[in-house]
N, CA and C atoms of all chains as a GROMACS GRO file, in nm:
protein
  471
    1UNK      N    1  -0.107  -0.076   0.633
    1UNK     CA    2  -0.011   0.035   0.617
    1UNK      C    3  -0.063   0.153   0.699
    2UNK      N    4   0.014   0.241   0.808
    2UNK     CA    5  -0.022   0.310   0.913
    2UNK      C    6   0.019   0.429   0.796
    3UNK      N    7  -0.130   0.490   0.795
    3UNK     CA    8  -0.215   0.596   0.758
    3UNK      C    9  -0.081   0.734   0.759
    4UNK      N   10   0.000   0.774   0.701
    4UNK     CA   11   0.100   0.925   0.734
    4UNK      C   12   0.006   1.007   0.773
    5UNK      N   13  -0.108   1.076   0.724
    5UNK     CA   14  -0.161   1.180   0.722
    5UNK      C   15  -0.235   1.193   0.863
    6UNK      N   16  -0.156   1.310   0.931
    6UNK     CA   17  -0.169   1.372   1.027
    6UNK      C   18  -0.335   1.398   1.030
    7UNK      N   19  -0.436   1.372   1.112
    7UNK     CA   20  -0.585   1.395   1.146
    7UNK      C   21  -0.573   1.543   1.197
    8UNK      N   22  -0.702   1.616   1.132
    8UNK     CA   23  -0.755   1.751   1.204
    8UNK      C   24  -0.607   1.869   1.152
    9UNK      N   25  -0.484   1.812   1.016
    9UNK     CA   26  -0.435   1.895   1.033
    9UNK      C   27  -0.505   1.978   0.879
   10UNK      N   28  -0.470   2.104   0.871
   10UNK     CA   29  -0.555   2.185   0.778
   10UNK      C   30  -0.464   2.167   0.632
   11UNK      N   31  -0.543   2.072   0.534
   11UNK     CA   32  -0.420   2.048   0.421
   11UNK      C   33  -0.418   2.131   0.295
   12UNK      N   34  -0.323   2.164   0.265
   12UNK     CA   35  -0.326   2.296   0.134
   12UNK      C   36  -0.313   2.178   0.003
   13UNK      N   37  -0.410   2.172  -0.069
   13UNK     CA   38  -0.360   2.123  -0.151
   13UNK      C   39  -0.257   2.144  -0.275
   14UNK      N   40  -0.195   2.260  -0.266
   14UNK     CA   41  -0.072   2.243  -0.335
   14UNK      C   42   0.016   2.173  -0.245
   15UNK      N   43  -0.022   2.186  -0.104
   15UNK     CA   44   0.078   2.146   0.009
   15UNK      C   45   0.266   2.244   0.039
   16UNK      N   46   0.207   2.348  -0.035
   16UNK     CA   47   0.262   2.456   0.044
   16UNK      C   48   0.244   2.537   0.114
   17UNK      N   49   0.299   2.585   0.146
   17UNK     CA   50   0.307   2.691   0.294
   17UNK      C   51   0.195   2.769   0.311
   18UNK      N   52   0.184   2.873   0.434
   18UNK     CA   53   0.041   2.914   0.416
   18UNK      C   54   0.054   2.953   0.590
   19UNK      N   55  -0.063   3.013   0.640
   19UNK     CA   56  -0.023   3.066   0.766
   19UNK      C   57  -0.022   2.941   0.842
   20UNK      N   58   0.073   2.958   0.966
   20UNK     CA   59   0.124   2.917   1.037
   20UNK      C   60   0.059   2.833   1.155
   21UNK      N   61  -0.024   2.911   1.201
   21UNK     CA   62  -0.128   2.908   1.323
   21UNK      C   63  -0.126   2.771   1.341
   22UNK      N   64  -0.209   2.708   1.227
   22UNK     CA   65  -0.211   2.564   1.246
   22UNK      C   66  -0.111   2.493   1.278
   23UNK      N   67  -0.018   2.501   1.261
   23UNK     CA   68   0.106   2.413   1.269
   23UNK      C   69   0.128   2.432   1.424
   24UNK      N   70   0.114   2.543   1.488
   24UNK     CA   71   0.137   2.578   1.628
   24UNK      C   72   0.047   2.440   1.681
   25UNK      N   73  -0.068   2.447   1.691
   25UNK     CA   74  -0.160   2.397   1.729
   25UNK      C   75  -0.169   2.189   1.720
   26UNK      N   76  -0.110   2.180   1.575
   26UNK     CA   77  -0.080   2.052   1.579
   26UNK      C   78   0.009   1.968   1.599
   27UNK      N   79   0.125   2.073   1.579
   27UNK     CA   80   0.279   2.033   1.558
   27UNK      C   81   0.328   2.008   1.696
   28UNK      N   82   0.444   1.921   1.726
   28UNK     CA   83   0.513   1.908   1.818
   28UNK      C   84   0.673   1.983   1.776
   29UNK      N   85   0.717   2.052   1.848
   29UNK     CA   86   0.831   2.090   1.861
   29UNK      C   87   0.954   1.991   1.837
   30UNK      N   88   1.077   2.020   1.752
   30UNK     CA   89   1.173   1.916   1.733
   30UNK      C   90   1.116   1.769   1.666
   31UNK      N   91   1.009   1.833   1.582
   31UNK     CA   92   0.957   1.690   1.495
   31UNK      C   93   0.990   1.727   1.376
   32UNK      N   94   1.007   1.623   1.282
   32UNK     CA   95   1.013   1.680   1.120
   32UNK      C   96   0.885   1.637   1.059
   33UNK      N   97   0.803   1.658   0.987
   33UNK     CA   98   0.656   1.672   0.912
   33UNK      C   99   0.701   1.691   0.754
   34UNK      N  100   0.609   1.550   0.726
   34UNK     CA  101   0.633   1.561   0.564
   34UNK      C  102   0.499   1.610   0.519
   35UNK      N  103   0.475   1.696   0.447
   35UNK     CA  104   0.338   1.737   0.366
   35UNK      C  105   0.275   1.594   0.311
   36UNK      N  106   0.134   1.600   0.301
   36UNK     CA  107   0.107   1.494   0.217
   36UNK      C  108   0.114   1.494   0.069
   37UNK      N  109   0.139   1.367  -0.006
   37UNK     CA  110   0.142   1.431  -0.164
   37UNK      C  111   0.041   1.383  -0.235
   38UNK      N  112   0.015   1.470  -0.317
   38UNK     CA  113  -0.066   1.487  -0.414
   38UNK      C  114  -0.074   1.425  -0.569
   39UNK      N  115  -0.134   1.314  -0.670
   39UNK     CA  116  -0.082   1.272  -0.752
   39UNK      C  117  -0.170   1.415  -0.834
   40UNK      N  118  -0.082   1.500  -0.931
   40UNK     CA  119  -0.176   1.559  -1.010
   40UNK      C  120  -0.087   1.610  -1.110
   41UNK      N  121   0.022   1.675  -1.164
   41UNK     CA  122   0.064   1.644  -1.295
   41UNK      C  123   0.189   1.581  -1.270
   42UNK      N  124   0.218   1.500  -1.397
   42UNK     CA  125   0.388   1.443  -1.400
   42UNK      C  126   0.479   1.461  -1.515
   43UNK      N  127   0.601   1.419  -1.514
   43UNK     CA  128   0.631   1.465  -1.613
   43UNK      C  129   0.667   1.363  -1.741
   44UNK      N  130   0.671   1.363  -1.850
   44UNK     CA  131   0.668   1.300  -1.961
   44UNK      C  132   0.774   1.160  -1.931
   45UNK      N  133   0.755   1.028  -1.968
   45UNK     CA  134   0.865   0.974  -1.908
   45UNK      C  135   1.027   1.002  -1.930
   46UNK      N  136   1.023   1.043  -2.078
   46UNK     CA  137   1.131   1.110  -2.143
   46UNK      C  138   1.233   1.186  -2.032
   47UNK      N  139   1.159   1.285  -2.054
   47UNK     CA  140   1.193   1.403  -1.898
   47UNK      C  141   1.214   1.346  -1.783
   48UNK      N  142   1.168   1.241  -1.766
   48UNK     CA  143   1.140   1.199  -1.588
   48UNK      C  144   1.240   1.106  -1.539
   49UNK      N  145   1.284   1.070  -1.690
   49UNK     CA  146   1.415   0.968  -1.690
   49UNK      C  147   1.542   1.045  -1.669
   50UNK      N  148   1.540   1.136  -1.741
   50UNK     CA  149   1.645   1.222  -1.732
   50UNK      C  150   1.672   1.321  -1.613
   51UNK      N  151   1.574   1.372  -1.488
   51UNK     CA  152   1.547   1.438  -1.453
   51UNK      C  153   1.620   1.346  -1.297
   52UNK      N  154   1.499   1.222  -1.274
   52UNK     CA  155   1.566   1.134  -1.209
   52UNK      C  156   1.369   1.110  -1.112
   53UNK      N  157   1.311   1.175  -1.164
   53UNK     CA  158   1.162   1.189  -1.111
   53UNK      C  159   1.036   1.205  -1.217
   54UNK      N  160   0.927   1.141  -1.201
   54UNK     CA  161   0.839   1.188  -1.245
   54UNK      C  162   0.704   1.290  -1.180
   55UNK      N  163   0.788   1.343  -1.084
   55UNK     CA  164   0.677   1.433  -0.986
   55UNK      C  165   0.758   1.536  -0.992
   56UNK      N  166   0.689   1.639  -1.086
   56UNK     CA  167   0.773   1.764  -1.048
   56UNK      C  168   0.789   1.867  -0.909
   57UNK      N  169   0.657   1.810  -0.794
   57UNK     CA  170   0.725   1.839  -0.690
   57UNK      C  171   0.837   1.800  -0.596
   58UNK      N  172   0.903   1.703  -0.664
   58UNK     CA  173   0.994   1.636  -0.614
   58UNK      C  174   1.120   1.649  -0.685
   59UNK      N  175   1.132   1.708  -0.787
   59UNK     CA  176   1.249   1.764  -0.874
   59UNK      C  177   1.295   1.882  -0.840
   60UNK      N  178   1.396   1.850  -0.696
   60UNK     CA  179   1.476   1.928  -0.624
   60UNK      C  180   1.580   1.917  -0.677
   61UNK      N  181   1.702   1.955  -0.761
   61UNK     CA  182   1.827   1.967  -0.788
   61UNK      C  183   1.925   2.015  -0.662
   62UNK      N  184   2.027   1.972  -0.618
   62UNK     CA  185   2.125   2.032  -0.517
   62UNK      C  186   2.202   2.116  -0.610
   63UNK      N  187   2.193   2.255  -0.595
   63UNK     CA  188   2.243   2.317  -0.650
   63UNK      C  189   2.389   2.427  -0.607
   64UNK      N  190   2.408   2.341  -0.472
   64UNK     CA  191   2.504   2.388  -0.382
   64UNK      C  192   2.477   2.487  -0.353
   65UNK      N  193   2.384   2.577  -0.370
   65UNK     CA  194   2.340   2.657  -0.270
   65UNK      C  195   2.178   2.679  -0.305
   66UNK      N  196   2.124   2.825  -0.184
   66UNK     CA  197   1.970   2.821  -0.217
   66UNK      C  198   1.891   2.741  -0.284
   67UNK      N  199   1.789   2.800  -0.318
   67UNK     CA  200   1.668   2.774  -0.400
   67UNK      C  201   1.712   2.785  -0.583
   68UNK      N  202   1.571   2.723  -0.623
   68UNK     CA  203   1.595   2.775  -0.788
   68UNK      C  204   1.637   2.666  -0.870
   69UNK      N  205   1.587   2.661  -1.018
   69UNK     CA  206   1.679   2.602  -1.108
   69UNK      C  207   1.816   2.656  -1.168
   70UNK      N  208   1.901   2.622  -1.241
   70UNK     CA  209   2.022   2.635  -1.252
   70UNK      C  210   1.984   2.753  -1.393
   71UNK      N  211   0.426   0.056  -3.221
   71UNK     CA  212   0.532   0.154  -3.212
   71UNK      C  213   0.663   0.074  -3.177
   72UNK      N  214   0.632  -0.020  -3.087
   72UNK     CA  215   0.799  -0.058  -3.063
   72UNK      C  216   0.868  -0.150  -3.134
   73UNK      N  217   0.768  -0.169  -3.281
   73UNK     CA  218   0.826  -0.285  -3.331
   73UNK      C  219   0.920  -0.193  -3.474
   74UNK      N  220   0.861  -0.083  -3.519
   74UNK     CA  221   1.013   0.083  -3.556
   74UNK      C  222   1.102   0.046  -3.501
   75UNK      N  223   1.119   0.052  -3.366
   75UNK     CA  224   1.266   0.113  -3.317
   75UNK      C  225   1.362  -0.010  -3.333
   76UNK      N  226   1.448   0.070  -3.359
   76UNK     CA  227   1.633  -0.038  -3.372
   76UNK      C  228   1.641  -0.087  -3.214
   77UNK      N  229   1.731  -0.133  -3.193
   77UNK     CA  230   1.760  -0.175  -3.067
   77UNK      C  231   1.840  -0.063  -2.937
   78UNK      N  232   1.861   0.038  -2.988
   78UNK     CA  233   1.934   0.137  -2.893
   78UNK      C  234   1.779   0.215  -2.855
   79UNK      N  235   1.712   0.204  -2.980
   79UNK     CA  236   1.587   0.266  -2.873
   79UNK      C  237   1.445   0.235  -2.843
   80UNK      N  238   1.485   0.102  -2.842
   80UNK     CA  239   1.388   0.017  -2.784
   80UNK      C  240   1.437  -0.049  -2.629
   81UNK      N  241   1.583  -0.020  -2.658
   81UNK     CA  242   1.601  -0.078  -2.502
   81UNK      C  243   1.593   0.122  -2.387
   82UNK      N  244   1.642   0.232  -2.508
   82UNK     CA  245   1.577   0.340  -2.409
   82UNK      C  246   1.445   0.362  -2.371
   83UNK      N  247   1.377   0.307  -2.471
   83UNK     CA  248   1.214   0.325  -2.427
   83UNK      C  249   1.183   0.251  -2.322
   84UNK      N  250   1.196   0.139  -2.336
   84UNK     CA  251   1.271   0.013  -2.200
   84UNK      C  252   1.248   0.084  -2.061
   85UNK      N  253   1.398   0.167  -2.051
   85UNK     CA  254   1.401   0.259  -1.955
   85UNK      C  255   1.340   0.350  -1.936
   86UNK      N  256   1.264   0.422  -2.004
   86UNK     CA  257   1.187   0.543  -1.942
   86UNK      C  258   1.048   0.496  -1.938
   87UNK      N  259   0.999   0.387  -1.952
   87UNK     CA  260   0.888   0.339  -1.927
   87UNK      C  261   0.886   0.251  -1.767
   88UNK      N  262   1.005   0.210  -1.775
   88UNK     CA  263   1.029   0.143  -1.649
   88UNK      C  264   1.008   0.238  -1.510
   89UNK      N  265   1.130   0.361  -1.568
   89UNK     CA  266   1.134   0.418  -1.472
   89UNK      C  267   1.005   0.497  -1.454
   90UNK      N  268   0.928   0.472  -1.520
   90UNK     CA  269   0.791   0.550  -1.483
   90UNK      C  270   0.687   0.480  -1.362
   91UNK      N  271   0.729   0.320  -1.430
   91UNK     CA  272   0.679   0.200  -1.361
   91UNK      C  273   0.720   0.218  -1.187
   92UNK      N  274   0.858   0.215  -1.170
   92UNK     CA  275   0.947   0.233  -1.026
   92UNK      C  276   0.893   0.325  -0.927
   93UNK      N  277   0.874   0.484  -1.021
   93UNK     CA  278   0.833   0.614  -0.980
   93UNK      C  279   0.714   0.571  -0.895
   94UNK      N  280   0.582   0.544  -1.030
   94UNK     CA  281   0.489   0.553  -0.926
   94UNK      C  282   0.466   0.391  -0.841
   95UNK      N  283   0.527   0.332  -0.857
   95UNK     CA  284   0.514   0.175  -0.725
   95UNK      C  285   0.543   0.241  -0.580
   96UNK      N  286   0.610   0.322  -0.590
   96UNK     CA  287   0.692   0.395  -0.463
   96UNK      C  288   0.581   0.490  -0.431
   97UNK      N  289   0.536   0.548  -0.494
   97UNK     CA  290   0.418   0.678  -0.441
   97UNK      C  291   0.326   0.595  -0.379
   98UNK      N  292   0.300   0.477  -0.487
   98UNK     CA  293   0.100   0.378  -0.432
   98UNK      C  294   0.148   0.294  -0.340
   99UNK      N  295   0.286   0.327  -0.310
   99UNK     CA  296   0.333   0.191  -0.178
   99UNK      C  297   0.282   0.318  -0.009
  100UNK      N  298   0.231   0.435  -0.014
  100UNK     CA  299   0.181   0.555   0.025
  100UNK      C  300   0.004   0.609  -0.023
  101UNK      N  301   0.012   0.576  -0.070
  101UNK     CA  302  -0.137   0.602  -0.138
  101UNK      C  303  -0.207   0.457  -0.230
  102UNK      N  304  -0.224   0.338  -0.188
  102UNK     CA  305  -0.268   0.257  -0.227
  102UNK      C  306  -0.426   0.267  -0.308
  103UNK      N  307  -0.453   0.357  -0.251
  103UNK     CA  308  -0.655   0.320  -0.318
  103UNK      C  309  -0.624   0.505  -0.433
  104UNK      N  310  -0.500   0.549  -0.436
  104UNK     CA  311  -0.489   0.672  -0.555
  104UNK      C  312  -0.585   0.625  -0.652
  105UNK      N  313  -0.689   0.646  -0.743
  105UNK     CA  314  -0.706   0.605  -0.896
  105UNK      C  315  -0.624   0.659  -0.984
  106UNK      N  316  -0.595   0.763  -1.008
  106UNK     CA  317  -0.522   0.815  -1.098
  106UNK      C  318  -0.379   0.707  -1.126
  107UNK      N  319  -0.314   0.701  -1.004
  107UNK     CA  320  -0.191   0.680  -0.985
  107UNK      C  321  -0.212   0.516  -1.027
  108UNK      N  322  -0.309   0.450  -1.014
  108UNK     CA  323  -0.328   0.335  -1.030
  108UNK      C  324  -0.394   0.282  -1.154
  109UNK      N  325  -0.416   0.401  -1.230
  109UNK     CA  326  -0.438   0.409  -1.369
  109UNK      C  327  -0.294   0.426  -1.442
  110UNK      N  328  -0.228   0.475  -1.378
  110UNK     CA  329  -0.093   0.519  -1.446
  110UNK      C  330  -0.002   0.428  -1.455
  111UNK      N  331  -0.013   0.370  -1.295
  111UNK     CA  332   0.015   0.245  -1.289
  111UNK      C  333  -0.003   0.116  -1.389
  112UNK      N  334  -0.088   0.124  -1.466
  112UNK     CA  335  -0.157   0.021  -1.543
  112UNK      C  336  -0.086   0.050  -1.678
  113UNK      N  337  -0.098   0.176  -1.678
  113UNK     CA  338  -0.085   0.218  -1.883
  113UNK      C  339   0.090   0.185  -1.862
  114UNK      N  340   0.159   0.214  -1.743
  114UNK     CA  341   0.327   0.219  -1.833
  114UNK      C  342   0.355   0.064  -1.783
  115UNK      N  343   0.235  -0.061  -1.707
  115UNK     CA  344   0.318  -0.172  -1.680
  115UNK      C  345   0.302  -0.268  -1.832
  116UNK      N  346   0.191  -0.192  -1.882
  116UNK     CA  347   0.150  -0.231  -2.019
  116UNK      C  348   0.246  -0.222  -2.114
  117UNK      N  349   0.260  -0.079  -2.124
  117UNK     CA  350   0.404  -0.050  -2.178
  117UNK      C  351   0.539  -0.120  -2.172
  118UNK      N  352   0.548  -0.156  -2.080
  118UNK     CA  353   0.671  -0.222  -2.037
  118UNK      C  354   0.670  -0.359  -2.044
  119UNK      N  355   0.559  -0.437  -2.014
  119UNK     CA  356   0.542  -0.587  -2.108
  119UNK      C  357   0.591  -0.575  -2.184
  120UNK      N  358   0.507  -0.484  -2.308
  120UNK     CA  359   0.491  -0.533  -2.441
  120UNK      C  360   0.639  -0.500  -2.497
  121UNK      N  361   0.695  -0.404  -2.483
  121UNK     CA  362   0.828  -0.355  -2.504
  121UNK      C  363   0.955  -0.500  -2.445
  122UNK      N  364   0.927  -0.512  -2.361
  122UNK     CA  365   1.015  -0.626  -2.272
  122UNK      C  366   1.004  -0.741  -2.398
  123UNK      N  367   0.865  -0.790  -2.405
  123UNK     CA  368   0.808  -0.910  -2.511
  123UNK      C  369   0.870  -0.855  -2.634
  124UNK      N  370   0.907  -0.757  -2.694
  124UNK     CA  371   0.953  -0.697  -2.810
  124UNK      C  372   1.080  -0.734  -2.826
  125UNK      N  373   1.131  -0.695  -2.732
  125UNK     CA  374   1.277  -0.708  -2.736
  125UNK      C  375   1.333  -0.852  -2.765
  126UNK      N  376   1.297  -0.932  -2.653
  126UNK     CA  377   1.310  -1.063  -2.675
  126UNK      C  378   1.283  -1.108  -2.757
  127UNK      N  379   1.166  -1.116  -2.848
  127UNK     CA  380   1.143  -1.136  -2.928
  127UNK      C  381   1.264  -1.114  -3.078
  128UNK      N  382   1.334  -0.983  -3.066
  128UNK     CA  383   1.402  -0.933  -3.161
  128UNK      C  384   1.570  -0.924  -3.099
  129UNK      N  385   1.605  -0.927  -3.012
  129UNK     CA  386   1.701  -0.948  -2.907
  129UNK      C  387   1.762  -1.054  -2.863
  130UNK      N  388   1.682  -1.109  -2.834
  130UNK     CA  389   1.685  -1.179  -2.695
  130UNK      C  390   1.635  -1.140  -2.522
  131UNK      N  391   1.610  -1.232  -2.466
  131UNK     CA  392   1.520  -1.161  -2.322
  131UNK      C  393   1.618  -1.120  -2.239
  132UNK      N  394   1.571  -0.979  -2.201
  132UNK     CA  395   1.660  -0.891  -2.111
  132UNK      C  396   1.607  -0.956  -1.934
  133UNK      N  397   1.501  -1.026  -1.887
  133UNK     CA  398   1.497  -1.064  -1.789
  133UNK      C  399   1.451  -1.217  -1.797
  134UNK      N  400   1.457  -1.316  -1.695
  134UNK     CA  401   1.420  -1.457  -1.742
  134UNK      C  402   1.305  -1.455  -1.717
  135UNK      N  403   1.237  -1.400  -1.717
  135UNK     CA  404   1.096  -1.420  -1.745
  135UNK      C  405   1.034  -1.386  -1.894
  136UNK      N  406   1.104  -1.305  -1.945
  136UNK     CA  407   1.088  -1.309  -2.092
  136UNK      C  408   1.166  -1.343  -2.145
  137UNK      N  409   1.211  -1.469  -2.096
  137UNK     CA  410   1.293  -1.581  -2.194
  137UNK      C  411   1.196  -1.670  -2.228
  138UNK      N  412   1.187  -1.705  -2.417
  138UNK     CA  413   1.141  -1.783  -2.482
  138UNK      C  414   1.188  -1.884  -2.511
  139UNK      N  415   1.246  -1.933  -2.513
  139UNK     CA  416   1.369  -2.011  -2.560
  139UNK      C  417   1.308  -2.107  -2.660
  140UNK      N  418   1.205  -2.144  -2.705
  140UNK     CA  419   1.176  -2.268  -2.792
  140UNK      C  420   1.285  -2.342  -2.785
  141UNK      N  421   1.340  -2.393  -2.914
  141UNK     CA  422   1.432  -2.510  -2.921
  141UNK      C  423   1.609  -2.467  -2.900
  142UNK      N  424   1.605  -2.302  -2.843
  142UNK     CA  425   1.777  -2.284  -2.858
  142UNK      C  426   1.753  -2.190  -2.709
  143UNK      N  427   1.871  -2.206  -2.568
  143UNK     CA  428   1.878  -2.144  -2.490
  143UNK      C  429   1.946  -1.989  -2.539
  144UNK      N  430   1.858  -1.898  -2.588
  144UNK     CA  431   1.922  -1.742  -2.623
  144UNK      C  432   1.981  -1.676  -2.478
  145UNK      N  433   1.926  -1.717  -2.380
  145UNK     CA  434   1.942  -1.672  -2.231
  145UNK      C  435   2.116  -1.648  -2.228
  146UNK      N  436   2.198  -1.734  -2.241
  146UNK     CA  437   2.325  -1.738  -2.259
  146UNK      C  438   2.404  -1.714  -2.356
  147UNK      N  439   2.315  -1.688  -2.495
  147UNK     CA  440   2.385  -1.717  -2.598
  147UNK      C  441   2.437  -1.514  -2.608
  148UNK      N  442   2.368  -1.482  -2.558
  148UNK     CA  443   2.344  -1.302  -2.632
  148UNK      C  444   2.482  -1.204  -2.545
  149UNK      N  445   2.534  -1.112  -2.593
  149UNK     CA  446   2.665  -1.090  -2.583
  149UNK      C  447   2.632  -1.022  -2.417
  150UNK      N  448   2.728  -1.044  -2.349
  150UNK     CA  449   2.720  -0.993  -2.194
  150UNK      C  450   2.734  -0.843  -2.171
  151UNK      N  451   2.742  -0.802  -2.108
  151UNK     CA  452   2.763  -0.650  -2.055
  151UNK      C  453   2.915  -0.615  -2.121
  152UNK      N  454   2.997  -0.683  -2.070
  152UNK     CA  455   3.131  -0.636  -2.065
  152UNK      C  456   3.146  -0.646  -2.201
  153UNK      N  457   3.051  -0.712  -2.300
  153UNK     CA  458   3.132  -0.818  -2.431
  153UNK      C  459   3.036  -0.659  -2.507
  154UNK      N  460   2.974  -0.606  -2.486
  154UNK     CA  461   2.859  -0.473  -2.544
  154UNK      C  462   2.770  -0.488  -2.553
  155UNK      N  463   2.748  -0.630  -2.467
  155UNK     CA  464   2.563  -0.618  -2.434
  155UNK      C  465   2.487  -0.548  -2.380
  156UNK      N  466   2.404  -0.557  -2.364
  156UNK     CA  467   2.255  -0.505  -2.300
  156UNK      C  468   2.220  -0.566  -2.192
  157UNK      N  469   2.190  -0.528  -2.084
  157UNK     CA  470   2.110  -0.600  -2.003
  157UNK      C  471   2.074  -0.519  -1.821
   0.00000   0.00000   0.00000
């Protein structure tokens, strides 16, 4: 299985945002880049069933517009 | 614990154990050597045996692999989807 995780790039482990610089430096222009993920809390299966995830970084709702929960 | 529940929530426990199962197969199909994830991996496939083996047991088997059948085929006998089965 070919390795995702980008070499030499600087990883946040929440794997959010953070200055930029680096990304200049590693990134190619007109590419899309997935963060790497992290296993570290989840959510109850209860919740996770209902939710449609058990990674709450991944419990994006389309909320027809912006950011945010409902 | 799963030998309490009635059958409406033993076949939901069913599901949210499963889907816990699905969740992380898909993450360690990305992170194969995780421990955590491969601990987690372990506790809800456990879960989901024994619950599966439960059912059948008290049911009938929701997949043919936990069909028992001793001396009567239950595989066919148990009411279908459309009829208000389970499955």
């Amino acid at each position: 299985m070919r390795n995702y995780r980008m070499p030499g790039v600087m990883e946040k482990p929440c794997g959010c945002g953070g200055d930029s610089s680096y990304m200049d430096r590693e990134f190619v222009p007109a590419m899309a880049y997935v963060p790497w993920q992290y296993f570290t809390t989840v959510y109850e299966p209860d919740k996770a069933l209902e939710i449609g995830t058990i990674f709450p970084e991944l419990d994006k709702p389309f909320l027809g517009r912006g950011m945010g929960r409902r | 614990m799963v030998n309490q529940m009635n059958q409406a929530q033993l076949l939901h426990w069913i599901d949210m154990v499963s889907f816990a199962v699905v969740d992380i197969t898909e993450y360690l199909d990305t992170h194969p050597q995780d421990e955590e994830a491969l601990k987690y991996f372990d506790h809800y496939i456990d879960l989901r045996r024994s619950a599966m083996r439960a059912y059948a047991d008290k049911y009938g088997p929701l997949t043919i692999d936990t069909a028992n059948p001793g001396n009567y085929w239950t595989w066919s006998a148990q009411p279908l989807p459309w009829e208000g089965g389970n499955c």
